[in-house]
mmCIF file as Biopython writes it, N, C-alpha, C and O atoms, coordinates in Angstrom:
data_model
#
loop_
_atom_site.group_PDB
_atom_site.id
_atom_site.type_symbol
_atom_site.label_atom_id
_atom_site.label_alt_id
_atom_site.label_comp_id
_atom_site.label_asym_id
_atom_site.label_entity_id
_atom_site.label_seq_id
_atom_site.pdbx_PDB_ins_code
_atom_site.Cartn_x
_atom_site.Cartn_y
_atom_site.Cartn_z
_atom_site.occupancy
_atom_site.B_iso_or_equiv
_atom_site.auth_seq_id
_atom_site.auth_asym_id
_atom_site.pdbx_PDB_model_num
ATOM 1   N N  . UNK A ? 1  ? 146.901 103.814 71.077 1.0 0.0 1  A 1 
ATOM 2   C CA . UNK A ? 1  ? 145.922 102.808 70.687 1.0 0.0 1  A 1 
ATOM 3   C C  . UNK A ? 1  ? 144.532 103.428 70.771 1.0 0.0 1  A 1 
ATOM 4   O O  . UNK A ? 1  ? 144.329 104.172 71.731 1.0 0.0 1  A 1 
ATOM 5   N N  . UNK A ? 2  ? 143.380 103.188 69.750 1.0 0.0 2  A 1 
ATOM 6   C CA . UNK A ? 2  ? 142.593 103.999 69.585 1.0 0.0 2  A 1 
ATOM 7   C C  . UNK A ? 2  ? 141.244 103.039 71.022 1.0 0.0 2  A 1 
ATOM 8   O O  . UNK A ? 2  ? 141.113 101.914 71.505 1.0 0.0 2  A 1 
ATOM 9   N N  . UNK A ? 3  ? 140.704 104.122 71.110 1.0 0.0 3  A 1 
ATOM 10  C CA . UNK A ? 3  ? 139.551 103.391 72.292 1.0 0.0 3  A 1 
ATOM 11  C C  . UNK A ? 3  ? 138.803 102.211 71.246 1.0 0.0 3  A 1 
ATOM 12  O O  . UNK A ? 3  ? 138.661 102.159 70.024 1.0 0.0 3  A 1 
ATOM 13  N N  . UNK A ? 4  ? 138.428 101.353 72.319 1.0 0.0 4  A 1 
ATOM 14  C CA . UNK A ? 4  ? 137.701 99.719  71.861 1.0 0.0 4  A 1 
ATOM 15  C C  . UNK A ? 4  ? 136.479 100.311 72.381 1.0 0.0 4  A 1 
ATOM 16  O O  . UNK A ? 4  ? 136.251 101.122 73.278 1.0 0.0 4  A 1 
ATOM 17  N N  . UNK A ? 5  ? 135.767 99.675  71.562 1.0 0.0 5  A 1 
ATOM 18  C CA . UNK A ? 5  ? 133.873 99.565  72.066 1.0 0.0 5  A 1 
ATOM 19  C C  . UNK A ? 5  ? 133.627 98.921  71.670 1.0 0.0 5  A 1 
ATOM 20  O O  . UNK A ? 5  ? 134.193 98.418  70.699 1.0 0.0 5  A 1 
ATOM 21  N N  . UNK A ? 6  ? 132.262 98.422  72.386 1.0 0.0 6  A 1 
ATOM 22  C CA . UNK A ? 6  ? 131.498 96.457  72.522 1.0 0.0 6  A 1 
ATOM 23  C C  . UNK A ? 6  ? 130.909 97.089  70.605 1.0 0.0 6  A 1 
ATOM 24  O O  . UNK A ? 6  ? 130.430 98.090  70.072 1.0 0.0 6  A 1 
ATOM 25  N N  . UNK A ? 7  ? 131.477 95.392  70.157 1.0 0.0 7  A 1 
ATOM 26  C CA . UNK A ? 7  ? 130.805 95.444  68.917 1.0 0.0 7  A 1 
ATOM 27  C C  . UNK A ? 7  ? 129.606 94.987  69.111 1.0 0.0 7  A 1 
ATOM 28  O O  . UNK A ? 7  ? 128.970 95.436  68.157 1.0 0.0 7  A 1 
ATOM 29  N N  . UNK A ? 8  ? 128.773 94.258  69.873 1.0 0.0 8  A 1 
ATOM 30  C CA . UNK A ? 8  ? 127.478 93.913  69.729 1.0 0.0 8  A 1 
ATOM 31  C C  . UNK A ? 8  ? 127.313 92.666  69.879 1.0 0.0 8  A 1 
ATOM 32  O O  . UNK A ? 8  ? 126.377 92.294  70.587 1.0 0.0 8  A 1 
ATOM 33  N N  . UNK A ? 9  ? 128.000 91.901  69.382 1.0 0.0 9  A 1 
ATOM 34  C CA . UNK A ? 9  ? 127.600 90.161  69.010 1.0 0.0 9  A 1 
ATOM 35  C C  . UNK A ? 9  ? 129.565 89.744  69.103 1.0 0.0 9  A 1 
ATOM 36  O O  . UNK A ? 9  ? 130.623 90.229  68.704 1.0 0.0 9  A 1 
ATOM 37  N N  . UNK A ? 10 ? 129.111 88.642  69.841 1.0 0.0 10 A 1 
ATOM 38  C CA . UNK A ? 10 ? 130.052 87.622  70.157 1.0 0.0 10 A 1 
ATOM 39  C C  . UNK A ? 10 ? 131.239 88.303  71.408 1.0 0.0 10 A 1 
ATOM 40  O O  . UNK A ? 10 ? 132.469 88.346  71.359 1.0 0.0 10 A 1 
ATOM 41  N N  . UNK A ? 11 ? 130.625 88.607  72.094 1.0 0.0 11 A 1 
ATOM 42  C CA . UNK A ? 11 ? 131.748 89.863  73.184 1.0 0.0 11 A 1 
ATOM 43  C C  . UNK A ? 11 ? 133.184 90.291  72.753 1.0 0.0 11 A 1 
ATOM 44  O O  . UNK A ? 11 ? 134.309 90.059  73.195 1.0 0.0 11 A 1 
ATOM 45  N N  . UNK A ? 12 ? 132.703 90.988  71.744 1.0 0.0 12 A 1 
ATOM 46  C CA . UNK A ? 12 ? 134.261 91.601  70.966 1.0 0.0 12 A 1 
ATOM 47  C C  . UNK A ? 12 ? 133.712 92.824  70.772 1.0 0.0 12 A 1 
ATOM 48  O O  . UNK A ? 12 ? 132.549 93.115  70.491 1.0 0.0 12 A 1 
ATOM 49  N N  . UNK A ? 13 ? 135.236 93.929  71.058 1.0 0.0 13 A 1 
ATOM 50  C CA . UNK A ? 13 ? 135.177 95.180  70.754 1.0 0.0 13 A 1 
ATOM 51  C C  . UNK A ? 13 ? 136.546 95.634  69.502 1.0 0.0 13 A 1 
ATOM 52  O O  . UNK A ? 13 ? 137.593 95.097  69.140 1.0 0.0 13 A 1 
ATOM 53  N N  . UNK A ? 14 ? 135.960 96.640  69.229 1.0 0.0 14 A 1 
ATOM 54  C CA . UNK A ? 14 ? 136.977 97.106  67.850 1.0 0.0 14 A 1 
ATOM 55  C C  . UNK A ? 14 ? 137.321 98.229  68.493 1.0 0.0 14 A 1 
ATOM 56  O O  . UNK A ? 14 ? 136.860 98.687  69.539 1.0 0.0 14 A 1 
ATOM 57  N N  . UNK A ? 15 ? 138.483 98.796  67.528 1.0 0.0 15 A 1 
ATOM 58  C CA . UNK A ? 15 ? 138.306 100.090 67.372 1.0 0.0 15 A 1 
ATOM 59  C C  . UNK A ? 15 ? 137.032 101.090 67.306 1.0 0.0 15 A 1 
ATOM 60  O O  . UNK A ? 15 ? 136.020 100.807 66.664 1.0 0.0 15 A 1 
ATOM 61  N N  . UNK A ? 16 ? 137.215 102.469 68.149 1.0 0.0 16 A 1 
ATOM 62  C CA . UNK A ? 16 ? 136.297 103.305 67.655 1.0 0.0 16 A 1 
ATOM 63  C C  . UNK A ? 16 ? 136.481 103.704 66.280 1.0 0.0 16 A 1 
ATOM 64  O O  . UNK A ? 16 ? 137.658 103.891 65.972 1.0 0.0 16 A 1 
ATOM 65  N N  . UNK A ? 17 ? 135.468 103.913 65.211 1.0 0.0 17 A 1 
ATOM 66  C CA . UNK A ? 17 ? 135.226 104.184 63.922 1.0 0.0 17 A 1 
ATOM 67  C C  . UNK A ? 17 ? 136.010 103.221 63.190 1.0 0.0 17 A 1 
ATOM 68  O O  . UNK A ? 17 ? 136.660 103.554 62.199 1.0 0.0 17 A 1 
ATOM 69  N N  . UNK A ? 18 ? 135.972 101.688 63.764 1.0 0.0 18 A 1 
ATOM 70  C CA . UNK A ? 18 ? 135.923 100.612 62.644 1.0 0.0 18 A 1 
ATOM 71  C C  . UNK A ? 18 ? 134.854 100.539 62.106 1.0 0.0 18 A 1 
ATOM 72  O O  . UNK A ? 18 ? 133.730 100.531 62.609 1.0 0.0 18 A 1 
ATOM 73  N N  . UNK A ? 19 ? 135.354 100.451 60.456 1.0 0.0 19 A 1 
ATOM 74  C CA . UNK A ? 19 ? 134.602 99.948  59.548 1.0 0.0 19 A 1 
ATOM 75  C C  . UNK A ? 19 ? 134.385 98.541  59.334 1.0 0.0 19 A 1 
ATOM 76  O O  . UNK A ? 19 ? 135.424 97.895  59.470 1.0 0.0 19 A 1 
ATOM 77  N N  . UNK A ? 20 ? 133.404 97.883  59.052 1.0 0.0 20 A 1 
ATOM 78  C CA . UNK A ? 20 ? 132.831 96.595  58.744 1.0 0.0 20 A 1 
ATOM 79  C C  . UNK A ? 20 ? 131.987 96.281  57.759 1.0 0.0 20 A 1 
ATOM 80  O O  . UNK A ? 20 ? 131.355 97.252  57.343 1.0 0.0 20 A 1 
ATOM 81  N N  . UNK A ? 21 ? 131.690 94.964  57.089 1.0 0.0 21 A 1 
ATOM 82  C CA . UNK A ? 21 ? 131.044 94.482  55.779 1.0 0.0 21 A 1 
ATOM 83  C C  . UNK A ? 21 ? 130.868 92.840  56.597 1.0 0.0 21 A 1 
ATOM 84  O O  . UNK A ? 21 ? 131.734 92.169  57.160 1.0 0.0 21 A 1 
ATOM 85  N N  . UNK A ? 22 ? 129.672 92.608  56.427 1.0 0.0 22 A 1 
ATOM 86  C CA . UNK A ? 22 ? 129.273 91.554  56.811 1.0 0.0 22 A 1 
ATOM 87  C C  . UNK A ? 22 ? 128.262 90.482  55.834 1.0 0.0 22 A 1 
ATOM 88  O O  . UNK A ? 22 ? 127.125 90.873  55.571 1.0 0.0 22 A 1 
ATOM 89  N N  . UNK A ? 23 ? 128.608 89.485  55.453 1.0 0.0 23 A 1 
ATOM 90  C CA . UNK A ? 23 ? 127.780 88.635  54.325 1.0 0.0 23 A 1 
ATOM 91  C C  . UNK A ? 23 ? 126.845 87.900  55.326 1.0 0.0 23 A 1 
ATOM 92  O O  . UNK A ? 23 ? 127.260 87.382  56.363 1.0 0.0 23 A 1 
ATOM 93  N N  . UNK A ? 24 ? 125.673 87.900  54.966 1.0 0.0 24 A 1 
ATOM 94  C CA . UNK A ? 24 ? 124.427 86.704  55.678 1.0 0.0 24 A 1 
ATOM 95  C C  . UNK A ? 24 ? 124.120 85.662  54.863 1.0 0.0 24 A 1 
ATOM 96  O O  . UNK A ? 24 ? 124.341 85.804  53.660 1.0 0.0 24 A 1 
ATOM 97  N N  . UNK A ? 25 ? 123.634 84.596  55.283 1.0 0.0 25 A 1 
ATOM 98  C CA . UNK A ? 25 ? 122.972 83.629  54.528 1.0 0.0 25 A 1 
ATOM 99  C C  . UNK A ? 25 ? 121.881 83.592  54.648 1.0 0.0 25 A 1 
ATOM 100 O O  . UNK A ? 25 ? 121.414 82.523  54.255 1.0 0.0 25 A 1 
ATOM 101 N N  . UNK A ? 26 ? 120.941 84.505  55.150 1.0 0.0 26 A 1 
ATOM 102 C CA . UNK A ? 26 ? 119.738 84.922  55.044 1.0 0.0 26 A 1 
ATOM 103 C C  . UNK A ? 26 ? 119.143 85.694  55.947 1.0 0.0 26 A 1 
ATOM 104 O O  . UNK A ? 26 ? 119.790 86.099  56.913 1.0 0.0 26 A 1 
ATOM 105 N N  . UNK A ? 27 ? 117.361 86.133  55.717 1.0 0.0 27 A 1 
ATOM 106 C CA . UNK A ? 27 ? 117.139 87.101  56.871 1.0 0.0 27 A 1 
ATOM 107 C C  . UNK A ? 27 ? 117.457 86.836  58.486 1.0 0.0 27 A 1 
ATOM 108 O O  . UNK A ? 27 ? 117.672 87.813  59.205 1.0 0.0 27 A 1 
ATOM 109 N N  . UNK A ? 28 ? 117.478 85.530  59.018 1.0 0.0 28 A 1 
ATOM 110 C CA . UNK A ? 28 ? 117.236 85.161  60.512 1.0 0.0 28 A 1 
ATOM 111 C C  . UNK A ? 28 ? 119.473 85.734  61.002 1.0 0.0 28 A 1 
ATOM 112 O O  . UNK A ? 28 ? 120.176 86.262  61.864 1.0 0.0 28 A 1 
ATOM 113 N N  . UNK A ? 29 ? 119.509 85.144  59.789 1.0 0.0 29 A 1 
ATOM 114 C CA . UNK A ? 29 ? 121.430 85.105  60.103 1.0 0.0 29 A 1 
ATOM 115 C C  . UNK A ? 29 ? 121.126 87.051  59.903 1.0 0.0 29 A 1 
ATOM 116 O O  . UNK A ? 29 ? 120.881 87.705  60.916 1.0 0.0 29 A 1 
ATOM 117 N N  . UNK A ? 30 ? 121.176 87.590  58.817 1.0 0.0 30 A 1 
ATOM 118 C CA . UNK A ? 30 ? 121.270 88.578  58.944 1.0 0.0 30 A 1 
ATOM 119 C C  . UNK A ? 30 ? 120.698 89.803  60.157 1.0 0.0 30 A 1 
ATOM 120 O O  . UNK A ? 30 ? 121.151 90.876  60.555 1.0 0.0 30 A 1 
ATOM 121 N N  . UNK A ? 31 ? 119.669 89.116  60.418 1.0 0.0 31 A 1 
ATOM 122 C CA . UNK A ? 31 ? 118.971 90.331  61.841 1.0 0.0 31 A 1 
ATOM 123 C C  . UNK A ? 31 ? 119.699 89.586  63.566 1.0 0.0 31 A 1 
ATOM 124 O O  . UNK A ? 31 ? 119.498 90.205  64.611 1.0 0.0 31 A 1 
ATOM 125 N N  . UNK A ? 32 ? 120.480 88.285  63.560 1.0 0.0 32 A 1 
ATOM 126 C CA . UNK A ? 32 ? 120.965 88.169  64.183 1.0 0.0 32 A 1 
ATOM 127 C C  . UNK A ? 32 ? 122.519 88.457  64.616 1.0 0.0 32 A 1 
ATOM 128 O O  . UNK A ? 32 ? 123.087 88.170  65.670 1.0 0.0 32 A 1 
ATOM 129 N N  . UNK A ? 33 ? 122.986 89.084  63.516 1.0 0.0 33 A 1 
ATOM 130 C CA . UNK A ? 33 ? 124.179 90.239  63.376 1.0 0.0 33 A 1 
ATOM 131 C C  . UNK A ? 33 ? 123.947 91.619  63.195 1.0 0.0 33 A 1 
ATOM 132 O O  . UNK A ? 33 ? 124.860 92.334  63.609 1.0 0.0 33 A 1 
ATOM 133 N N  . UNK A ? 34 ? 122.920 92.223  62.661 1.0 0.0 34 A 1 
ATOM 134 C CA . UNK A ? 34 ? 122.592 93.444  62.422 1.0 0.0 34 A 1 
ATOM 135 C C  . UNK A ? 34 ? 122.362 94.013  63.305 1.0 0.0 34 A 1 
ATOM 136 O O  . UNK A ? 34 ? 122.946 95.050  63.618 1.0 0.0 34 A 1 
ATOM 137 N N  . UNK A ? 35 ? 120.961 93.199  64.280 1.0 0.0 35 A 1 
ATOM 138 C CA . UNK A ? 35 ? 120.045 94.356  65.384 1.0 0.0 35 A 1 
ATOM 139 C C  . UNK A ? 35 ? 120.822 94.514  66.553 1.0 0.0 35 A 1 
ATOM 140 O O  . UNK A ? 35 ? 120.644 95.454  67.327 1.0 0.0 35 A 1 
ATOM 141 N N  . UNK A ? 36 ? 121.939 93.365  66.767 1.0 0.0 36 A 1 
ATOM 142 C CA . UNK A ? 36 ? 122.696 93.352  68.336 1.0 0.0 36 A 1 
ATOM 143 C C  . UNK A ? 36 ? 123.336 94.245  68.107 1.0 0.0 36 A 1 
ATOM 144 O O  . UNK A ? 36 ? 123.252 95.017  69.062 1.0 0.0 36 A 1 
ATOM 145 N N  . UNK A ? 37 ? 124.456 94.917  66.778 1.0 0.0 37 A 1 
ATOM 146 C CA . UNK A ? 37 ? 125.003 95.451  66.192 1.0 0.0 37 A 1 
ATOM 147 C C  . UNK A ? 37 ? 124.693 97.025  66.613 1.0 0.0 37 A 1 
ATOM 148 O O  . UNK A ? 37 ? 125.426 97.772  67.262 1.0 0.0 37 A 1 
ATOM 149 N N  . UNK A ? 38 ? 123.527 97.274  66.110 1.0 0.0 38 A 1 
ATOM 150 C CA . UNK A ? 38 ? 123.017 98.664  66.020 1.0 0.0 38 A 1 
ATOM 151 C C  . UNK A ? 38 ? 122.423 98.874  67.185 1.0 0.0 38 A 1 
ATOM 152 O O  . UNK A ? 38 ? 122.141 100.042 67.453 1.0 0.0 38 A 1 
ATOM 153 N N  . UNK A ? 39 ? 122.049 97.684  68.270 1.0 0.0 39 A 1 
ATOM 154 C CA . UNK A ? 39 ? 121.437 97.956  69.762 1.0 0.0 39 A 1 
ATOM 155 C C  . UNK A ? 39 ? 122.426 98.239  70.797 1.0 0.0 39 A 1 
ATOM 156 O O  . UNK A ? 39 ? 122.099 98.776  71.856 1.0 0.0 39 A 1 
ATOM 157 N N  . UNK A ? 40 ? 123.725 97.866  70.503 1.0 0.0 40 A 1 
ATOM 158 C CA . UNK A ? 40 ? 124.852 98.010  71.253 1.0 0.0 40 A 1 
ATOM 159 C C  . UNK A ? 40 ? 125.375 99.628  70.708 1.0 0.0 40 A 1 
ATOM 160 O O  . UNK A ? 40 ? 125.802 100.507 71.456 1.0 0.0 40 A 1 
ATOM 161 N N  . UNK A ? 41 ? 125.229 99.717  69.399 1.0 0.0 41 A 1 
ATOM 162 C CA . UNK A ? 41 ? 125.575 101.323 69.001 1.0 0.0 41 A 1 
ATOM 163 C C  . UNK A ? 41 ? 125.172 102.233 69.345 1.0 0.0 41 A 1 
ATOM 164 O O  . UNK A ? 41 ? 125.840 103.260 69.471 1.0 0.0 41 A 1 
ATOM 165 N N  . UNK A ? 42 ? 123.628 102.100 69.671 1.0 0.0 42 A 1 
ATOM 166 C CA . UNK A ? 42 ? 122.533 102.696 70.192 1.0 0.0 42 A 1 
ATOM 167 C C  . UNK A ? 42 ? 122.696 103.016 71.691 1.0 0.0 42 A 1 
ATOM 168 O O  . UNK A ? 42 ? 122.235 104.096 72.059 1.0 0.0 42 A 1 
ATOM 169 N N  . UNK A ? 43 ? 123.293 102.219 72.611 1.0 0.0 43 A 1 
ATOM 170 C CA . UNK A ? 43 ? 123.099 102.010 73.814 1.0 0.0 43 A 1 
ATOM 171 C C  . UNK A ? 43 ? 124.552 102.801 74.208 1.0 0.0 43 A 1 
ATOM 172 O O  . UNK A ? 43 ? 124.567 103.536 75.195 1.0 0.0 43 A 1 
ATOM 173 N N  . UNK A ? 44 ? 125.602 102.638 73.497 1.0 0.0 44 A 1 
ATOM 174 C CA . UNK A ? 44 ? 127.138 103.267 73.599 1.0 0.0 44 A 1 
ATOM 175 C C  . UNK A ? 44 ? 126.653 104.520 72.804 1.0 0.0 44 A 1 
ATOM 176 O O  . UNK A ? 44 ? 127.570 105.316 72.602 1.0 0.0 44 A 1 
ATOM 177 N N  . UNK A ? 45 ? 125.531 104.863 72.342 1.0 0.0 45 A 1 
ATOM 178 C CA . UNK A ? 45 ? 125.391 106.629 71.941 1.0 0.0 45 A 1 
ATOM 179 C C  . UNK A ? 45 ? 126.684 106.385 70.796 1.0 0.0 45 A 1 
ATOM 180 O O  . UNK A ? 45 ? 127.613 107.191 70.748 1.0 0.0 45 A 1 
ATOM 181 N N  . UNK A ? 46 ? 126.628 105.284 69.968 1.0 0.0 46 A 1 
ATOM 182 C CA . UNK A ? 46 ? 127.804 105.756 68.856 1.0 0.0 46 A 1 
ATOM 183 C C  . UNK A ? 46 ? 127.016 106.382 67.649 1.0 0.0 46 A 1 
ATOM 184 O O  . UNK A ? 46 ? 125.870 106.810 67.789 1.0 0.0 46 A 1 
ATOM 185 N N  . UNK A ? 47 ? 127.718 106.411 66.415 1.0 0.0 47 A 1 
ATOM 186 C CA . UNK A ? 47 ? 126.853 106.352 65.261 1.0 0.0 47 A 1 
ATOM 187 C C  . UNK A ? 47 ? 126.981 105.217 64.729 1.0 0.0 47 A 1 
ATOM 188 O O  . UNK A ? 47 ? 127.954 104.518 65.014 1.0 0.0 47 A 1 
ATOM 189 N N  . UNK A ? 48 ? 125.941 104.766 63.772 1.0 0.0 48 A 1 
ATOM 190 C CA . UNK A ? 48 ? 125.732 103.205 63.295 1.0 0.0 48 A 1 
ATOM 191 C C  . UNK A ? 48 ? 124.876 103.705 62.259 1.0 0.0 48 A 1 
ATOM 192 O O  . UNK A ? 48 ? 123.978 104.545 62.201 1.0 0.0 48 A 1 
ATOM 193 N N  . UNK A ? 49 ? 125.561 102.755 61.289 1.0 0.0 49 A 1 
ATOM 194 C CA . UNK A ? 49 ? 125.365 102.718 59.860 1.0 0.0 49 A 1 
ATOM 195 C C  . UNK A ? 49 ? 125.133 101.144 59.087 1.0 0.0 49 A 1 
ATOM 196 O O  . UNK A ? 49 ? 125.848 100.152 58.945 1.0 0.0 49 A 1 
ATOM 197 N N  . UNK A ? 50 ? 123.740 101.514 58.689 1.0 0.0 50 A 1 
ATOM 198 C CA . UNK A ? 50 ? 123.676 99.650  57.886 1.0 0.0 50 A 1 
ATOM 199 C C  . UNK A ? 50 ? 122.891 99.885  56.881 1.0 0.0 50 A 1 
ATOM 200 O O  . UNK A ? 50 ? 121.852 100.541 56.953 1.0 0.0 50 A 1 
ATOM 201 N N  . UNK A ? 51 ? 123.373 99.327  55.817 1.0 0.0 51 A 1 
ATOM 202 C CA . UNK A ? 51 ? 123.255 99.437  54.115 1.0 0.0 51 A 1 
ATOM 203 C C  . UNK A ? 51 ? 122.697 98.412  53.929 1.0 0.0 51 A 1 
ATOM 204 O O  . UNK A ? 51 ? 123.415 97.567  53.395 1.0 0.0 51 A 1 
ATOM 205 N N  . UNK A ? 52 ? 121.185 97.952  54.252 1.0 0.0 52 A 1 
ATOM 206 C CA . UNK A ? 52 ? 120.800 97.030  53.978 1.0 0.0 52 A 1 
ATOM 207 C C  . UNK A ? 52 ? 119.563 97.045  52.885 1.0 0.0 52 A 1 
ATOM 208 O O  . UNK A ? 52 ? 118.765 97.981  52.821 1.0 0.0 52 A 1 
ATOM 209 N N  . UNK A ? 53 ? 119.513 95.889  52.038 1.0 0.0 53 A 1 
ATOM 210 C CA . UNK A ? 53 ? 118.429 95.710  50.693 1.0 0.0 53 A 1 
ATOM 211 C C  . UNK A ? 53 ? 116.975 95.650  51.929 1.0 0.0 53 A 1 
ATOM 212 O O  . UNK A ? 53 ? 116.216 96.617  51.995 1.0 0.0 53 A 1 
ATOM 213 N N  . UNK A ? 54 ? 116.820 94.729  52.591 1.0 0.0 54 A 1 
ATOM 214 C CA . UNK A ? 54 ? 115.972 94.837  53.616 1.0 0.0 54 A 1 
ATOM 215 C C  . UNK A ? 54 ? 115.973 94.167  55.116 1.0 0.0 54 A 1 
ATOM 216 O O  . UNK A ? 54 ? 116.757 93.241  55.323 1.0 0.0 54 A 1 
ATOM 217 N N  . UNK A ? 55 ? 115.326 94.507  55.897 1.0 0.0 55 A 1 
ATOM 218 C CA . UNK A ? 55 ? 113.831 94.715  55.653 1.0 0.0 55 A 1 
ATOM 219 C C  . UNK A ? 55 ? 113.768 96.662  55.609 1.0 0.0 55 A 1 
ATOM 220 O O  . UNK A ? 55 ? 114.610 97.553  55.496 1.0 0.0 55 A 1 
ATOM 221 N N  . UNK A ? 56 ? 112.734 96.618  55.721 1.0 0.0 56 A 1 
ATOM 222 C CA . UNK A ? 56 ? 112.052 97.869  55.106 1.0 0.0 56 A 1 
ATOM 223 C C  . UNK A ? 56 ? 112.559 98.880  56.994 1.0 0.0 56 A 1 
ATOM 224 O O  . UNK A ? 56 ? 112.649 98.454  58.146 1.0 0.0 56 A 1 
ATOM 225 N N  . UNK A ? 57 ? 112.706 99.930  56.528 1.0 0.0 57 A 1 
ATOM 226 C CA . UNK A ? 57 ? 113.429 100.616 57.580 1.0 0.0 57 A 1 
ATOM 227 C C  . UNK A ? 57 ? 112.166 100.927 58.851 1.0 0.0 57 A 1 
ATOM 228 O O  . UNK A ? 57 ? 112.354 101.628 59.845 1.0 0.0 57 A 1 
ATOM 229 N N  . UNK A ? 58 ? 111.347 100.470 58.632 1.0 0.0 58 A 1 
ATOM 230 C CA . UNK A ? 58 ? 110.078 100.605 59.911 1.0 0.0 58 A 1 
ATOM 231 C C  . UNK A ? 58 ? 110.257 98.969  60.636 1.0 0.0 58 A 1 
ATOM 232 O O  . UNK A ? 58 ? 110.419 98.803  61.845 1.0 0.0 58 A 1 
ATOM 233 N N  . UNK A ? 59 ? 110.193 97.930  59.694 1.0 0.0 59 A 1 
ATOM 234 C CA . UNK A ? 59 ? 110.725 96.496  60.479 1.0 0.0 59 A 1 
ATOM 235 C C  . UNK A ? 59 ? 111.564 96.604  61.289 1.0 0.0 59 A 1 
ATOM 236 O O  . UNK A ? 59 ? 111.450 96.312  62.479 1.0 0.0 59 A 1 
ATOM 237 N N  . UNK A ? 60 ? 112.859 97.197  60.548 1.0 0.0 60 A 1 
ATOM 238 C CA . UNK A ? 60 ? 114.127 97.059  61.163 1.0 0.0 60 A 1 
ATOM 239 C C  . UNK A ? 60 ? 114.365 98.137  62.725 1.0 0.0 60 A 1 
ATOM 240 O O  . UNK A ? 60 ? 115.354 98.166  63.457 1.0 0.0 60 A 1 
ATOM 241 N N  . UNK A ? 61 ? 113.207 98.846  62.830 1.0 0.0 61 A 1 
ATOM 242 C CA . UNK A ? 61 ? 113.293 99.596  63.554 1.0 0.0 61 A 1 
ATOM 243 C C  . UNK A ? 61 ? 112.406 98.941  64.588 1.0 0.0 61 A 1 
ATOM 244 O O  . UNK A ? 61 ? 113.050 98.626  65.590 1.0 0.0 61 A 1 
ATOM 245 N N  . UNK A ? 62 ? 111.086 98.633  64.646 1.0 0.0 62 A 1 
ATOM 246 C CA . UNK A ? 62 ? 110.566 97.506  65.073 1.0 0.0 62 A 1 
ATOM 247 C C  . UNK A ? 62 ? 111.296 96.407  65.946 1.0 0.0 62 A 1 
ATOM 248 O O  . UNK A ? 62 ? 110.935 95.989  67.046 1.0 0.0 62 A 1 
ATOM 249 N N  . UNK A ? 63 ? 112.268 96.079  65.298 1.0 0.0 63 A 1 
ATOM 250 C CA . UNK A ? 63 ? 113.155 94.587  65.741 1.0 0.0 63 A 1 
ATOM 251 C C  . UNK A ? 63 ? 113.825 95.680  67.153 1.0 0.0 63 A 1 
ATOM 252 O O  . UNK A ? 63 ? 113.603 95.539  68.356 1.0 0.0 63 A 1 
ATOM 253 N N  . UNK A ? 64 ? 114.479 96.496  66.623 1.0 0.0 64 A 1 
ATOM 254 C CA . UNK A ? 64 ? 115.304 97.691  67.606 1.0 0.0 64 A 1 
ATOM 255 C C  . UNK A ? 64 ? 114.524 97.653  68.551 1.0 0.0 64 A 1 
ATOM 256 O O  . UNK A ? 64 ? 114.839 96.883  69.458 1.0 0.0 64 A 1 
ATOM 257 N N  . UNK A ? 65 ? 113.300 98.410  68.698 1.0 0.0 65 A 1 
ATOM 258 C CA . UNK A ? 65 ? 112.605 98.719  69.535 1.0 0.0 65 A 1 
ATOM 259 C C  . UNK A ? 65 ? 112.458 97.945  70.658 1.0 0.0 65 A 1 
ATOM 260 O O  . UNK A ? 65 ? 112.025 98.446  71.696 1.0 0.0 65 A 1 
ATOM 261 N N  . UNK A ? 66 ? 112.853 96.440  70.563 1.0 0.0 66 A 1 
ATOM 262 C CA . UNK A ? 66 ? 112.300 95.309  71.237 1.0 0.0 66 A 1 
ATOM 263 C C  . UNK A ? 66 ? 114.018 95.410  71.894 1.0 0.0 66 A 1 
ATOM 264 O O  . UNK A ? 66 ? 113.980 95.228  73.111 1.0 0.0 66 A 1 
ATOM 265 N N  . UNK A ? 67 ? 115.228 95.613  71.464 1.0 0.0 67 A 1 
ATOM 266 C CA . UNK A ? 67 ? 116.648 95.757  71.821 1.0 0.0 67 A 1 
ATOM 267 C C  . UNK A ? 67 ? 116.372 96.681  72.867 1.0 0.0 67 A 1 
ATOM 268 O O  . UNK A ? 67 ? 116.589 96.219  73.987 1.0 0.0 67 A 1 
ATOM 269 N N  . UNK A ? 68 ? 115.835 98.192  72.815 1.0 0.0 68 A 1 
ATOM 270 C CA . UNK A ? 68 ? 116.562 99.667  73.320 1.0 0.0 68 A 1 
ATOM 271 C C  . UNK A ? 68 ? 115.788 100.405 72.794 1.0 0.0 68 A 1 
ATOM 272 O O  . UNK A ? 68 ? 115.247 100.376 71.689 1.0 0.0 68 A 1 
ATOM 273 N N  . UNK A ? 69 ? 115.711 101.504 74.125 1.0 0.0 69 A 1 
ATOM 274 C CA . UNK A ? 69 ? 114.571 102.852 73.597 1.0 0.0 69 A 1 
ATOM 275 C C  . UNK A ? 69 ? 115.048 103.348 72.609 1.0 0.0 69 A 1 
ATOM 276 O O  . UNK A ? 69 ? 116.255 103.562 72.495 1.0 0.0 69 A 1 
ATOM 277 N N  . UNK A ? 70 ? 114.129 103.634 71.669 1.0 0.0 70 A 1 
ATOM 278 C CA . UNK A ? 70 ? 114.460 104.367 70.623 1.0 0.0 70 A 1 
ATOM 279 C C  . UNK A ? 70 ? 114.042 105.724 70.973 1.0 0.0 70 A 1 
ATOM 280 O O  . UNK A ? 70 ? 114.454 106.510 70.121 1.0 0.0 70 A 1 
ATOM 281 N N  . UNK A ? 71 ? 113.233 106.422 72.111 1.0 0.0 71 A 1 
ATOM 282 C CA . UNK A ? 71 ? 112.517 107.476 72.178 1.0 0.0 71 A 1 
ATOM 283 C C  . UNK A ? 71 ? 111.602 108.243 71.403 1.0 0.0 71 A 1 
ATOM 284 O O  . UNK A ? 71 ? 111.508 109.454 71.206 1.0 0.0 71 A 1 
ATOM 285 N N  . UNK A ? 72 ? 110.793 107.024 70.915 1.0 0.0 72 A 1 
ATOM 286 C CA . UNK A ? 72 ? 109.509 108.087 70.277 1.0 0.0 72 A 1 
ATOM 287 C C  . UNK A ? 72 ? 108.703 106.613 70.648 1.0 0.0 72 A 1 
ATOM 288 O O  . UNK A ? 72 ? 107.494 106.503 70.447 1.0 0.0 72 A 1 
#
């Protein structure tokens, strides 16, 4: 069985190197699945990947910043 790690939002873990696709109904729904997402990836030292139209990759990093050191 492959190792589980915290997905971020709703205390559930997956597989390591599950893939995921997630639909929002808008920005507040979307950064409230995204940033826990990538702050928990961040914090487990995984890699994290998000294909998003926006916000603009300095926002979205912004929002992070307020999650987990980013170190700069």
């Amino acid at each position: 069985m492959a190792e589980q790690v915290p997905l971020g939002i709703v205390d559930a873990t997956v597989p390591r190197g599950s893939h995921m696709c997630t639909v929002f109904g808008g920005p507040a729904q979307r950064d409230g699945v995204v940033v826990p997402f990538l702050a928990e990836g961040i914090r487990s030292d995984q890699k994290c990947v998000a294909v998003l139209e926006r916000p603009a990759p300095g926002k979205l990093l912004a929002r992070l910043g307020g999650e987990v050191d980013l170190g700069h």
